[in-house]
KOLLOKOL-396564 format. One record per atom (N, C-alpha, C, O): residue in one letter; chain; x, z, y; atom name. Coordinates in pm, whole numbers, plus 50000, padded with zeros to 5 digits. Example, Ala and Ser with C-alpha at 12.3 -4.5 7.8 and 13.67 -1.06 7.14 Angstrom:
- A;A;51319;50780;49431;N
- A;A;51230;50780;49550;CA
- A;A;51320;50780;49670;C
- A;A;51424;50846;49668;O
- S;A;51285;50708;49775;N
- S;A;51367;50714;49894;CA
- S;A;51290;50787;50003;C
- S;A;51341;50804;50114;O
% end
This chain:
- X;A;45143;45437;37332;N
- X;A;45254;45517;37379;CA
- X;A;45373;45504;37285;C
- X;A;45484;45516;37338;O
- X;A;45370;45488;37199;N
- X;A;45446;45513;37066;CA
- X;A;45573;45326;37091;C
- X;A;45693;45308;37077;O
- X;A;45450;45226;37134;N
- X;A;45503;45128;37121;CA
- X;A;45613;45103;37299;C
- X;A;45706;45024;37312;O
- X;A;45564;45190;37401;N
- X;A;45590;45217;37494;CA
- X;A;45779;45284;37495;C
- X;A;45876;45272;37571;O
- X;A;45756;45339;37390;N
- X;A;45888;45460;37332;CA
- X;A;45961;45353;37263;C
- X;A;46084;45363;37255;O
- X;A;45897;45247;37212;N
- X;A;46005;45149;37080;CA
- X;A;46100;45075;37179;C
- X;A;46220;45051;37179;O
- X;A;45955;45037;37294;N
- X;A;46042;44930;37403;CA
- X;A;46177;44987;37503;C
- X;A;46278;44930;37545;O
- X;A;46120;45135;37516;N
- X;A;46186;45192;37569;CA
- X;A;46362;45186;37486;C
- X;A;46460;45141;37545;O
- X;A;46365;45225;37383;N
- X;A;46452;45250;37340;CA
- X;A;46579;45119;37272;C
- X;A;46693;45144;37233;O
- X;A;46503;44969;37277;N
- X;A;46602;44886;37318;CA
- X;A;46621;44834;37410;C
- X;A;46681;44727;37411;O
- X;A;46580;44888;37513;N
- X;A;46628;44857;37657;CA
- X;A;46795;44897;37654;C
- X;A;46884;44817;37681;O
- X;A;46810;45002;37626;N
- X;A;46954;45058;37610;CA
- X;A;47084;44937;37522;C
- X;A;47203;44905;37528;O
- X;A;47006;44920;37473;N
- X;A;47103;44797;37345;CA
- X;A;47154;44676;37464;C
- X;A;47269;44637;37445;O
- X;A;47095;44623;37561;N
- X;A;47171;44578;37668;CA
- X;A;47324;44593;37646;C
- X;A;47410;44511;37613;O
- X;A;47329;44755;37683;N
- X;A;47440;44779;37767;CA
- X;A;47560;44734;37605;C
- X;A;47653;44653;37610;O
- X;A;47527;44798;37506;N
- X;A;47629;44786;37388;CA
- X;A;47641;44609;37361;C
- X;A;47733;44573;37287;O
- X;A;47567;44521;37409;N
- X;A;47570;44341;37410;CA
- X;A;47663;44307;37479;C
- X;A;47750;44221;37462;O
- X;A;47635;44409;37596;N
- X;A;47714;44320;37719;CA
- X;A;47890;44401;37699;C
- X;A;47991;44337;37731;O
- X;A;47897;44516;37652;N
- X;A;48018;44545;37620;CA
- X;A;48093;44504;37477;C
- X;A;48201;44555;37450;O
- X;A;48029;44409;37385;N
- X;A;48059;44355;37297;CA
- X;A;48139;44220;37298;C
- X;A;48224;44172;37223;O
- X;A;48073;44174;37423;N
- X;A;48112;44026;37486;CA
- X;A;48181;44070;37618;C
- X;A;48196;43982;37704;O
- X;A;48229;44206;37647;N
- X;A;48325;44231;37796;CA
- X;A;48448;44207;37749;C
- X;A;48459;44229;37628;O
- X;A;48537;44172;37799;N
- X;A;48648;44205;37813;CA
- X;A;48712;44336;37782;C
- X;A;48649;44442;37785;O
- X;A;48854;44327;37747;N
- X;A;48887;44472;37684;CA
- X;A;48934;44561;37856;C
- X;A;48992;44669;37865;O
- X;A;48896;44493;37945;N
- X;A;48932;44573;38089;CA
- X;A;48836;44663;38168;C
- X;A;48863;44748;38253;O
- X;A;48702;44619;38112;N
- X;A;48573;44700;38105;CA
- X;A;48612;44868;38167;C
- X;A;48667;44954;38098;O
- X;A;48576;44882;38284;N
- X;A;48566;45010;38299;CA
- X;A;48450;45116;38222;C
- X;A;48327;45110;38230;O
- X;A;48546;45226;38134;N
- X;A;48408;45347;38138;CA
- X;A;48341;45308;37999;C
- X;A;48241;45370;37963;O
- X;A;48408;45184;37904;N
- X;A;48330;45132;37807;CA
- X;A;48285;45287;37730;C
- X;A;48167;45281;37762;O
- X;A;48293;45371;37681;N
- X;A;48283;45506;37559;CA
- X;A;48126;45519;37707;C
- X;A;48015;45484;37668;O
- X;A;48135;45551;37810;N
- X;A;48016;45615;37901;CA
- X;A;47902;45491;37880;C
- X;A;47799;45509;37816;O
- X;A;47922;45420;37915;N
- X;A;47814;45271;37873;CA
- X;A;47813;45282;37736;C
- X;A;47701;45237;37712;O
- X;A;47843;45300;37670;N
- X;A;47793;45326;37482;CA
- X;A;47705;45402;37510;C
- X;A;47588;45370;37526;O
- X;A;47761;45540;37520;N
- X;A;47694;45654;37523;CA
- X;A;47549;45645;37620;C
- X;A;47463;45730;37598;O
- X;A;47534;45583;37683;N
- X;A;47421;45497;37822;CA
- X;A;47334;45461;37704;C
- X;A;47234;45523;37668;O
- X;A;47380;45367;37655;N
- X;A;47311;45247;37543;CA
- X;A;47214;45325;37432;C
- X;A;47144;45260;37355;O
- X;A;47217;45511;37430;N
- X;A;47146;45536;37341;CA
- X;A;47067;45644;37391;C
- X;A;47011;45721;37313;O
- X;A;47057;45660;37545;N
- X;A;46982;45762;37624;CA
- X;A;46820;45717;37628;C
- X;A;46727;45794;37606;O
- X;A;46809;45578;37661;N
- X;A;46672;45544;37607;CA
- X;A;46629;45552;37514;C
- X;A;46538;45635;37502;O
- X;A;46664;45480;37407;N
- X;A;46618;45576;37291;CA
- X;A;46604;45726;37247;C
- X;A;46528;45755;37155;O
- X;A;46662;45801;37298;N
- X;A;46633;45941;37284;CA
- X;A;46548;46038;37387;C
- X;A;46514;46157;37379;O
- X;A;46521;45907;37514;N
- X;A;46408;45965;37605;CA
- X;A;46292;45881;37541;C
- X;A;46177;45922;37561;O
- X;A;46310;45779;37472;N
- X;A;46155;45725;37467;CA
- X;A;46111;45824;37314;C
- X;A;46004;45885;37318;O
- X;A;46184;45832;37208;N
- X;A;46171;45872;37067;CA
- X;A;46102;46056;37155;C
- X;A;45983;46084;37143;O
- X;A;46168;46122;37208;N
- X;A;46175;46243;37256;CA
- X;A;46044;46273;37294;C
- X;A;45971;46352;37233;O
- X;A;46007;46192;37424;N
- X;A;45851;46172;37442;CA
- X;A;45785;46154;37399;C
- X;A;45683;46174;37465;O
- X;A;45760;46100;37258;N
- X;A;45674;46071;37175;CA
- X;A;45626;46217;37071;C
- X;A;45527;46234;37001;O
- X;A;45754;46311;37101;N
- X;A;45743;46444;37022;CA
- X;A;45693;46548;37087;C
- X;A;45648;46654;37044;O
- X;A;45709;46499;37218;N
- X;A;45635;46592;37318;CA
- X;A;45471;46630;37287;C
- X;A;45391;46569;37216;O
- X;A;45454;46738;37355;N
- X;A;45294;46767;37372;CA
- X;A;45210;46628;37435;C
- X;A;45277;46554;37507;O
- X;A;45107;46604;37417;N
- X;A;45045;46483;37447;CA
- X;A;45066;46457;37579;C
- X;A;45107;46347;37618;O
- X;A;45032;46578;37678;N
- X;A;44973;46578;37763;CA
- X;A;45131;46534;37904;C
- X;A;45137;46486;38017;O
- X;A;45219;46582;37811;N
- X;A;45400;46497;37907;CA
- X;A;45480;46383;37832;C
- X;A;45600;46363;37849;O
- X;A;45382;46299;37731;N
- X;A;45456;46214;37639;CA
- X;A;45425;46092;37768;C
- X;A;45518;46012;37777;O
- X;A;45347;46076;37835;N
- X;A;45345;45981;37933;CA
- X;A;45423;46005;38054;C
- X;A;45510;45926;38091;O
- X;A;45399;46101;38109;N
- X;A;45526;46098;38249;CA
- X;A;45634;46105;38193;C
- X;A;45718;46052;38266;O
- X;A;45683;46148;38090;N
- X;A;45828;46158;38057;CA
- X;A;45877;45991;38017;C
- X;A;45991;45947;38034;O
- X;A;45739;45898;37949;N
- X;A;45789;45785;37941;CA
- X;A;45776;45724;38078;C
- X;A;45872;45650;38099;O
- X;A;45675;45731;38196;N
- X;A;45743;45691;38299;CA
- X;A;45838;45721;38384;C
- X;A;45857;45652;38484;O
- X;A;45901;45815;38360;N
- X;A;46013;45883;38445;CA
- X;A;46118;45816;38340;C
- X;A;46225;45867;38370;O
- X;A;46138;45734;38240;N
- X;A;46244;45721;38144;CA
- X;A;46225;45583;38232;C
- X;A;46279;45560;38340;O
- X;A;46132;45494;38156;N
- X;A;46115;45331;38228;CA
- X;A;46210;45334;38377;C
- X;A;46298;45249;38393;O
- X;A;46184;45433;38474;N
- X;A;46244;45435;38578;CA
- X;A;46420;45466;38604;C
- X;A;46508;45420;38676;O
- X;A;46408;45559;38513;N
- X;A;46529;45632;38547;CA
- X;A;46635;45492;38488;C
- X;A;46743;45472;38542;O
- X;A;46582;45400;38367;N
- X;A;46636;45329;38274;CA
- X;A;46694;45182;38367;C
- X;A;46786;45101;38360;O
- X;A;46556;45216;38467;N
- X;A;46530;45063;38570;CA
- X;A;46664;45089;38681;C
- X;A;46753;45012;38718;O
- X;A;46637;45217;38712;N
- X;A;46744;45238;38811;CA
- X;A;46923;45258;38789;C
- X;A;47007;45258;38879;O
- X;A;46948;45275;38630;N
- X;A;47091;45261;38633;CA
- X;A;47111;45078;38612;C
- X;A;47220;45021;38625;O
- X;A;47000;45020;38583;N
- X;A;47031;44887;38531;CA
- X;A;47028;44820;38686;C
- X;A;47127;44755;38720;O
- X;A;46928;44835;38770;N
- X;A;47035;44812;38871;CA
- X;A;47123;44817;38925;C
- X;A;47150;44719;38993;O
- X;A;47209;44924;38925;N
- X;A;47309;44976;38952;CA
- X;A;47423;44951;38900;C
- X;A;47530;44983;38952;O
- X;A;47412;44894;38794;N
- X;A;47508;44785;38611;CA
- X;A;47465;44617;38762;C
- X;A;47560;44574;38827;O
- X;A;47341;44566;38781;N
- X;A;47356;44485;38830;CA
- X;A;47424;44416;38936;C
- X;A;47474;44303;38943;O
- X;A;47407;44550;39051;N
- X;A;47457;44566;39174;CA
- X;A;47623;44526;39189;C
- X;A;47691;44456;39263;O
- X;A;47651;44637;39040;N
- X;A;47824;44587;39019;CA
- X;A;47860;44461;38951;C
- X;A;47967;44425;38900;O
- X;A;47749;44405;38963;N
- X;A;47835;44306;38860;CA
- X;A;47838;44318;38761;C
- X;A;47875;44214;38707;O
- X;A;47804;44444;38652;N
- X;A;47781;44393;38506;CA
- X;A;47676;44296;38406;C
- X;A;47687;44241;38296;O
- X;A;47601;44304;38479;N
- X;A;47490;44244;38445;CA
- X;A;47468;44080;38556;C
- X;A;47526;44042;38658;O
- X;A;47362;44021;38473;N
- X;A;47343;43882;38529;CA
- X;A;47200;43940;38654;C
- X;A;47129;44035;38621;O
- X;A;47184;43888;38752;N
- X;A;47114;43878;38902;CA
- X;A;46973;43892;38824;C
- X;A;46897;43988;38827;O
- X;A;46957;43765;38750;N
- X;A;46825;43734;38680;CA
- X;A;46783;43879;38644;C
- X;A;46698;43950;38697;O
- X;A;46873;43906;38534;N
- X;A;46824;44034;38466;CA
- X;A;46799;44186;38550;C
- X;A;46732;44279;38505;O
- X;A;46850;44185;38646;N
- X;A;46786;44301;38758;CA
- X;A;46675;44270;38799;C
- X;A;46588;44357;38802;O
- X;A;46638;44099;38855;N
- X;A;46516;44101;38861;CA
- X;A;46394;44078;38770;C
- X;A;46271;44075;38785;O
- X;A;46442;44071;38716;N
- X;A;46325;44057;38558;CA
- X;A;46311;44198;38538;C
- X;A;46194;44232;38516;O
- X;A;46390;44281;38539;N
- X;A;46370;44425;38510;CA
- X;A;46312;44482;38597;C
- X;A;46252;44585;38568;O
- X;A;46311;44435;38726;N
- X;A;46248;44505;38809;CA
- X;A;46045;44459;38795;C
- X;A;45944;44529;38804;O
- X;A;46060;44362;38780;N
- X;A;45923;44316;38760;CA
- X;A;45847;44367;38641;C
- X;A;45730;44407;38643;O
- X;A;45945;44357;38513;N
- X;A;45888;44420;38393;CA
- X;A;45851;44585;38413;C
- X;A;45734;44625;38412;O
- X;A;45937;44652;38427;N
- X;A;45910;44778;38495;CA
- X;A;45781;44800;38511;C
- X;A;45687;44848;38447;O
- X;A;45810;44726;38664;N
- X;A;45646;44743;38757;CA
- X;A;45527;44776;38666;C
- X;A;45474;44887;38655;O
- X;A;45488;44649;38595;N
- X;A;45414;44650;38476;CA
- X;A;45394;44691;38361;C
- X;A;45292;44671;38294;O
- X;A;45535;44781;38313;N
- X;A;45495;44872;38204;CA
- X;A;45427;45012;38261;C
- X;A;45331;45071;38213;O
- X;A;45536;45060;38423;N
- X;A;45450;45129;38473;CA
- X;A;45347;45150;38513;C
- X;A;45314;45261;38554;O
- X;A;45248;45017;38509;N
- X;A;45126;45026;38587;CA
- X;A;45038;45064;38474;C
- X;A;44935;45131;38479;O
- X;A;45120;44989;38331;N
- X;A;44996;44986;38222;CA
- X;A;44968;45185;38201;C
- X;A;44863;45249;38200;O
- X;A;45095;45226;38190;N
- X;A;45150;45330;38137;CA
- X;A;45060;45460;38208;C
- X;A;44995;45557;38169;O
- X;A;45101;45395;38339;N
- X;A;45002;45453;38444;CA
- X;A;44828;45490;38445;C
- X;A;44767;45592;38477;O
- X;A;44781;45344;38392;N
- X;A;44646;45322;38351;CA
- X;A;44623;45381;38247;C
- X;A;44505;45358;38223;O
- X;A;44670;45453;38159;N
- X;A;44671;45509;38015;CA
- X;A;44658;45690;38081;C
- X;A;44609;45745;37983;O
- X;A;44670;45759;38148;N
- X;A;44707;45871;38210;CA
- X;A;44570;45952;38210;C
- X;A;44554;46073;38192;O
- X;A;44459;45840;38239;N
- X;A;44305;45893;38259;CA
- X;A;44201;45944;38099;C
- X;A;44112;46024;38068;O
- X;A;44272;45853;38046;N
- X;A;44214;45860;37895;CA
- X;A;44299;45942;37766;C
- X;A;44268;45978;37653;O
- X;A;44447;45951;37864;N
- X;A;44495;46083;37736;CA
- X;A;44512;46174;37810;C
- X;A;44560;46271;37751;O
- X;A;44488;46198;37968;N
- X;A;44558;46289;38053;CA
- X;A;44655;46346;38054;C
- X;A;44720;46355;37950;O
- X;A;44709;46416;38192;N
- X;A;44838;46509;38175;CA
- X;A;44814;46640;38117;C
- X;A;44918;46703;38096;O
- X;A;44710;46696;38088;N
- X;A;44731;46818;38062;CA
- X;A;44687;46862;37895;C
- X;A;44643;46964;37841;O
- X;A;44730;46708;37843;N
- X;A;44735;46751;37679;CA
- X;A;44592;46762;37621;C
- X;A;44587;46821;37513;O
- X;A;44483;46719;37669;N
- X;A;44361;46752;37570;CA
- X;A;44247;46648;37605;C
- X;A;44124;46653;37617;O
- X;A;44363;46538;37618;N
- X;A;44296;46383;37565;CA
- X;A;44354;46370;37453;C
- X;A;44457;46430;37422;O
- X;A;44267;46254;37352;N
- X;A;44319;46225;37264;CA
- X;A;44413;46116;37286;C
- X;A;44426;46076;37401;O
- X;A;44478;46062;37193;N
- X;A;44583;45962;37174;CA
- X;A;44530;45886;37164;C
- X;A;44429;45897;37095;O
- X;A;44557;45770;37219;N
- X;A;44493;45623;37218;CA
- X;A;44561;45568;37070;C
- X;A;44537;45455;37028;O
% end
């Protein structure tokens, strides 16, 4: 989970790459910064949580993270590839993330893998 939260949290560094190499015409650049460090503070966050919501909160982050990056794709900030690579990676952190749910459970009184 912990390593789940690391990945999580440079997912965000994207957005500060791609506004490093934008153009100074960049709409909204200060809101896309500020974007660039919400994963990290949902994956780090979840990890401080009670055991038993450190996993849905990291899959509700993976998602929520998946769905503005499409939405960066959709417009055009991002490259085609990288929406779909994200969409696939996703899938599979969610599934693992998912598979982890039985052995620490939601209700906090599994142990930590």
């Amino acid at each position: 989970m912990a390593y789940a939260a690391i990945i999580l949290s440079f997912i965000g560094a994207i957005h500060w790459g791609r506004l490093l190499a934008a153009p100074d015409t960049e709409p909204h650049p200060a809101a896309w910064l500020c974007w660039g460090v919400v994963p990290s503070l949902l994956g780090w966050g979840a990890v401080l949580l009670p055991h038993g919501l450190t996993l849905p909160v990291l899959l509700a982050g993976f998602v929520l993270v998946w769905a503005v990056d499409q939405r960066a794709t959709t417009a055009g900030r991002l490259p085609a590839w990288y929406g779909r690579r994200r969409t696939s990676l996703t899938i599979l952190v969610c599934i693992a993330l998912a598979a982890l749910i039985p052995l620490v459970g939601v209700t906090g009184t599994g142990a930590r893998p």
